[in-house]
TIKEDREN-540599 format. One record per residue (C-alpha): residue number from 1; residue in one letter; x, y, z. Coordinates in steps of 0.5 Angstrom, whole numbers, plus 500, padded with zeros to 3 digits. Example, Ala and Ser with C-alpha at 12.3 -4.5 7.8 and 13.67 -1.06 7.14 Angstrom:
BEGIN
DOPA   nr  rest   xx   yy   zz
DOPA    1     a  525  491  516
DOPA    2     s  527  498  514
# end
This chain:
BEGIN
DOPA   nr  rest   xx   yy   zz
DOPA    1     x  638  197  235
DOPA    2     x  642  197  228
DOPA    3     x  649  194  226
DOPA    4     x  653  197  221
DOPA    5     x  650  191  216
DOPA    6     x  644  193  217
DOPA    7     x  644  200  216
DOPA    8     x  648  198  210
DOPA    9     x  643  194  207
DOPA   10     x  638  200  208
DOPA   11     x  641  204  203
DOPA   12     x  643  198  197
DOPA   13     x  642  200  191
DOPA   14     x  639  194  186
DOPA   15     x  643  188  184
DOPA   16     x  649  192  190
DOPA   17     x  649  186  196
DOPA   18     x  652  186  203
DOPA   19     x  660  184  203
DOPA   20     x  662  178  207
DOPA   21     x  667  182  210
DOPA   22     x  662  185  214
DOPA   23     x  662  181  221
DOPA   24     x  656  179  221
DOPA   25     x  655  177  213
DOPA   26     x  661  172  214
DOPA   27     x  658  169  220
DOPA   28     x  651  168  216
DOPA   29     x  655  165  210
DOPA   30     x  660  161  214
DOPA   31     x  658  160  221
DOPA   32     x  651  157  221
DOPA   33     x  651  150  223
DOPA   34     x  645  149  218
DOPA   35     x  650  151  212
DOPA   36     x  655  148  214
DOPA   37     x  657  144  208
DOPA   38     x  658  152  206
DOPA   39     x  664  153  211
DOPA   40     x  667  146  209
DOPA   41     x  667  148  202
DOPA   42     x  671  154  204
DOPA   43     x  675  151  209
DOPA   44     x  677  145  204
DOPA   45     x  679  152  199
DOPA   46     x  684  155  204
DOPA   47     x  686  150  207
DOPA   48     x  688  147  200
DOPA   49     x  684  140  201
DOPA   50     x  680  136  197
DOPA   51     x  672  137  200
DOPA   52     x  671  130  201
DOPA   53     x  678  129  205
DOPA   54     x  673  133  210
DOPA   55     x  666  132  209
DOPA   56     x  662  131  215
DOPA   57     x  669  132  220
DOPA   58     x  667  140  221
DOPA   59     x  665  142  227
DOPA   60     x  663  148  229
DOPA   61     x  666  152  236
DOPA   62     x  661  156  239
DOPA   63     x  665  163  241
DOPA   64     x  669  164  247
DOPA   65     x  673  169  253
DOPA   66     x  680  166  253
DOPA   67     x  682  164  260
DOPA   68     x  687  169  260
DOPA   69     x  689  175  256
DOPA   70     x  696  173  253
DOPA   71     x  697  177  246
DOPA   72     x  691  182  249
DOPA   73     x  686  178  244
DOPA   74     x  680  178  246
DOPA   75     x  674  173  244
DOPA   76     x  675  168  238
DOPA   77     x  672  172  232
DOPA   78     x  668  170  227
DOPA   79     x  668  163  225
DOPA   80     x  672  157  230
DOPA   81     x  672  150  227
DOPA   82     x  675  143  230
DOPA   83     x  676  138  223
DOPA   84     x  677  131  226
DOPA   85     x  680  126  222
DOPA   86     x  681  119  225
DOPA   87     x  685  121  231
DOPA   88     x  688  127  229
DOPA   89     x  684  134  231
DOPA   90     x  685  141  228
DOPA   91     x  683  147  230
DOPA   92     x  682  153  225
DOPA   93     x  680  160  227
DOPA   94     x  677  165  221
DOPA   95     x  678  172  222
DOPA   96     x  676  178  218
DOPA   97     x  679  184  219
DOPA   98     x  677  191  217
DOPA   99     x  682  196  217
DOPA  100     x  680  203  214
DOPA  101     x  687  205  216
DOPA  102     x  689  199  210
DOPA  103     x  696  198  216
DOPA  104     x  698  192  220
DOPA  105     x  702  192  226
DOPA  106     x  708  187  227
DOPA  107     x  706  186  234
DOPA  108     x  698  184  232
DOPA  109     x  703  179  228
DOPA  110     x  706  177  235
DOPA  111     x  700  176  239
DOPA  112     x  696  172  234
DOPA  113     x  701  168  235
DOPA  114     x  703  167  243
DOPA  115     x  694  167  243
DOPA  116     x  695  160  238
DOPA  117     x  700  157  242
DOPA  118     x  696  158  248
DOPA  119     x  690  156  245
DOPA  120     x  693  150  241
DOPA  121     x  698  148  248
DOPA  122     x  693  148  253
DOPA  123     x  692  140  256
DOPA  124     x  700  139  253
DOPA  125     x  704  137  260
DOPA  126     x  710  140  261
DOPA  127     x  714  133  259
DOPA  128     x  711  133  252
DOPA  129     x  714  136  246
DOPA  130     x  712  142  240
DOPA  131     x  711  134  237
DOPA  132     x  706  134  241
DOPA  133     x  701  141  239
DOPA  134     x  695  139  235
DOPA  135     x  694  144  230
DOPA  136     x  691  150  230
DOPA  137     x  691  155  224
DOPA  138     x  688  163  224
DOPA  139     x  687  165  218
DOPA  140     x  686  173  217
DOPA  141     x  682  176  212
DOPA  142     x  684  184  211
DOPA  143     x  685  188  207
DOPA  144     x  692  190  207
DOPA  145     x  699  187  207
DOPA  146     x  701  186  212
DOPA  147     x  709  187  210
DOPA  148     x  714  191  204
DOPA  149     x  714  183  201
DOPA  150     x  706  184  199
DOPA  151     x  705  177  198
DOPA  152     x  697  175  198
DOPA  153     x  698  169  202
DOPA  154     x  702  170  208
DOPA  155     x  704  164  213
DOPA  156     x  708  165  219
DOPA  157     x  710  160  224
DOPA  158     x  712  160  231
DOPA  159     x  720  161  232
DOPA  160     x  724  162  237
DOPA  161     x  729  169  238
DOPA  162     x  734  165  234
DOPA  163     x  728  164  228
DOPA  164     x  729  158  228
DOPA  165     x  722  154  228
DOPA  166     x  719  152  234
DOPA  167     x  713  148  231
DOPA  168     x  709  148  224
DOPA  169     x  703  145  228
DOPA  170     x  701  153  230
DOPA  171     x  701  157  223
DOPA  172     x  698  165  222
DOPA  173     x  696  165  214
DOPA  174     x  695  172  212
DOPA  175     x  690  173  206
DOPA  176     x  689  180  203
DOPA  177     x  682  178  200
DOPA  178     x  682  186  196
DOPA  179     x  688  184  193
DOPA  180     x  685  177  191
DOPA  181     x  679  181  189
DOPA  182     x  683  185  184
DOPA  183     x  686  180  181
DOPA  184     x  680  175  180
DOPA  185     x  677  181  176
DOPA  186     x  683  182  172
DOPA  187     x  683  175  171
DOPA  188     x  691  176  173
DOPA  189     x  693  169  176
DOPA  190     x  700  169  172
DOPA  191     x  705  166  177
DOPA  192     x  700  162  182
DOPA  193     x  699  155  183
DOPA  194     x  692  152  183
DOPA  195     x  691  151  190
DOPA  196     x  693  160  191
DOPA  197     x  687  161  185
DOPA  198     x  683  157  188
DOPA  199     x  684  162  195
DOPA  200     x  684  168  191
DOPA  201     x  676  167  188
DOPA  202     x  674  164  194
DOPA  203     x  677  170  198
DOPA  204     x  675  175  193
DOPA  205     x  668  173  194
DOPA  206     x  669  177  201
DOPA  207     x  669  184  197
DOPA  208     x  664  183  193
DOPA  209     x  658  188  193
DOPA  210     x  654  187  186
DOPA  211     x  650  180  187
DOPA  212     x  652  179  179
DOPA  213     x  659  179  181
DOPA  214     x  658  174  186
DOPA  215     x  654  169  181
DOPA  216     x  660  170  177
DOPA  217     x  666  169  182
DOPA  218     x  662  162  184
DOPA  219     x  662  160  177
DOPA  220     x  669  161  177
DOPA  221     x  670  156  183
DOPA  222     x  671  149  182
DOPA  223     x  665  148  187
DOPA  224     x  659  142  188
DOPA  225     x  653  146  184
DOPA  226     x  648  144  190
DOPA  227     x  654  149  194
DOPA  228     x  653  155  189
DOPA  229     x  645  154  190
DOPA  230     x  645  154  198
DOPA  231     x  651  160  198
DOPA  232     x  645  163  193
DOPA  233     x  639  162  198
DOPA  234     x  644  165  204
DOPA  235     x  646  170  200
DOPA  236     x  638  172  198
DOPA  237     x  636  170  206
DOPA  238     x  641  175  208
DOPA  239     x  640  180  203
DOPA  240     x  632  181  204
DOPA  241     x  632  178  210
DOPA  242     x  632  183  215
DOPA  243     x  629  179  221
DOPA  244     x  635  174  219
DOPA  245     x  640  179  221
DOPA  246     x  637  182  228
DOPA  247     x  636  175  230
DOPA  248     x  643  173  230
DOPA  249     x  646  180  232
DOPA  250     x  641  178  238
DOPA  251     x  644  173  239
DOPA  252     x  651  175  239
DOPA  253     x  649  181  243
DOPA  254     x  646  175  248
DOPA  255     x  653  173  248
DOPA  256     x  656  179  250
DOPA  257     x  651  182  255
DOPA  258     x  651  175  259
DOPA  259     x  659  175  258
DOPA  260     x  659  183  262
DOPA  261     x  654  181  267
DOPA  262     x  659  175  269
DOPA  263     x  665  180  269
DOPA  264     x  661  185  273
DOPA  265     x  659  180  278
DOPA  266     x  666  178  279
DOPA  267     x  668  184  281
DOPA  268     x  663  186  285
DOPA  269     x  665  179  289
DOPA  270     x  672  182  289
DOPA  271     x  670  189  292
DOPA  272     x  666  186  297
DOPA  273     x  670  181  299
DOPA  274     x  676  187  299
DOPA  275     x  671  191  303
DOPA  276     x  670  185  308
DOPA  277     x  677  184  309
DOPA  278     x  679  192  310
DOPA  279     x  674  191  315
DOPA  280     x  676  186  319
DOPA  281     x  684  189  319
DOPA  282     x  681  195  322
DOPA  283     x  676  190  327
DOPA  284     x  684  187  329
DOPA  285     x  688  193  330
DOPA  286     x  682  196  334
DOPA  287     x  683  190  339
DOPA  288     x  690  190  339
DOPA  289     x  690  198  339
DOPA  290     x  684  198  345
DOPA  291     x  688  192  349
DOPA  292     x  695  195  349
DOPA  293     x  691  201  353
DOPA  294     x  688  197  357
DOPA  295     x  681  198  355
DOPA  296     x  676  193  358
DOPA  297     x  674  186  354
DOPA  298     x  667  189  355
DOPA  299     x  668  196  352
DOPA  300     x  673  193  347
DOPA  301     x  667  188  344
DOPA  302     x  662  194  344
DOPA  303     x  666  199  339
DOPA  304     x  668  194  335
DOPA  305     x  662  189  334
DOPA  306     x  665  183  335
DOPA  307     x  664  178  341
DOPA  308     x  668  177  346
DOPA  309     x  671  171  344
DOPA  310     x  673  173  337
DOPA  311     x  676  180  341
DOPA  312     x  681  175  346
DOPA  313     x  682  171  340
DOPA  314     x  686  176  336
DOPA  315     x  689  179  342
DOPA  316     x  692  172  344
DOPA  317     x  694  171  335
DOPA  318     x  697  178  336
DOPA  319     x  701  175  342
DOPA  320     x  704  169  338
DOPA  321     x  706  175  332
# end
């Protein structure tokens, strides 16, 4: 069994590396709880926060099926954080998105959204208010604009038809990490706050495919060196390391295997459980039909193959209807 990252890492010329943009690369750099001063180091990045303020309160969650289908999203992709800090709990969802067609459609836009809301509003009763909503932030990372504006780094909040705002607790941040990569190696940080330069060079890391380019990008970033030379190690691990790859994609597909076998059981049970009743339908209008002709009890539990009590129960219930 290949992935897309390994077939990529078999054809790597010298000093070229694995984009993190690659699924299973930024799980390995961001996703990996041995590392996990990695992912709170990126997290402090985008979210626009001091490391400290955040140190040892990130957890990772483990990937999961919604309980339902709103907004048509699937799994929880990539990498799923809770940040705890005293009493108050976040939830931060990573996602990269990919897109060869470079488009975005307004209604993915929507469903992140109602997704968020019933991720971030399951356990509020129906007295509490939007006050009440944890908050739950899903980053995008993709390399398109997602609208005409072109802004690299896009916010958007719940709203109402009206578009009044209906919480900030649940928030979409859209991040062209193309865009971030083009201006970080033209050094064109004209017009952006110090918290948007450091999005953009820890979002420009993604798209980077030459290992001296990467060096050079952690430099520009105002990170702990003891960070730097672990994201070095990943990125060494990963790029040498081919058992690395196979051993967590085989435990993604684990995951999935396990997750199609629930699905599959459950429908069978429906199937059978809708076979079962069919058949006991059909037992009941036997019995009524054979009963309305004069058909003997006897005979009647003989075609039909149910006892002679049950053959007078559902004549006595078809009575009372």
């Amino acid at each position: 069994m290949t992935t897309n990252m390994l077939n990529k890492k078999r054809n790597l010329k010298p000093g070229e590396m694995i984009k993190l943009s690659f699924d299973e690369a930024f799980k390995i750099m961001y996703g990996d709880p041995a590392n996990i001063e990695i992912l709170t180091m990126f997290l402090s990045k985008v979210l626009g926060v001091r490391y400290e303020d955040i140190e040892n309160k990130v957890t990772l969650i483990p990937l999961k099926t919604p309980k339902n289908t709103i907004g048509e999203k699937i799994t929880e992709r990539d990498v799923v954080v809770r940040i705890q800090d005293n009493n108050n709990i976040s939830k931060i969802i990573l996602e990269v998105n990919i897109n060869t067609r470079g488009k975005f459609y307004q209604t993915i836009l929507k469903k992140n959204l109602l997704y968020l809301y019933d991720e971030a509003s399951s356990g509020i009763t129906t007295n509490d208010t939007y006050d009440n909503i944890p908050t739950t932030i899903l980053f995008n990372f993709n390399n398109f604009f997602i609208n005409t504006r072109e802004k690299v780094i896009d916010e958007y909040l719940l709203r109402n038809e009206e578009g009044d705002i209906l919480t900030e607790s649940i928030r979409v941040v859209n991040i062209n990490i193309e865009k971030c990569y083009k201006l970080w190696y033209n050094k064109d940080y004209e017009g952006l706050s110090a918290k948007e330069k450091e999005i953009v060079i820890s979002c420009a890391l993604l798209c980077i495919n030459k290992t001296a380019e990467f060096n050079d990008c952690l430099k520009d970033l105002e990170i702990n060196p003891e960070i730097k030379n672990l994201m070095g190690k990943v990125l060494y691990r990963m790029n040498q390391d081919e058992g690395l790859v196979r051993r967590f994609y085989r435990t993604e597909e684990g995951d999935k295997k396990i997750r199609e076998a629930i699905i599959r059981e459950e429908r069978e049970e429906a199937r059978n459980e809708g076979l079962a009743e069919g058949r006991e339908e059909k037992q009941r209008e036997m019995v009524v039909n054979f009963n309305s002709q004069g058909v003997s009890l006897d005979i009647i539990s003989k075609a039909t193959g149910l006892d002679i009590d049950e053959v007078k129960a559902i004549i006595e219930q078809s009575k009372n209807n």
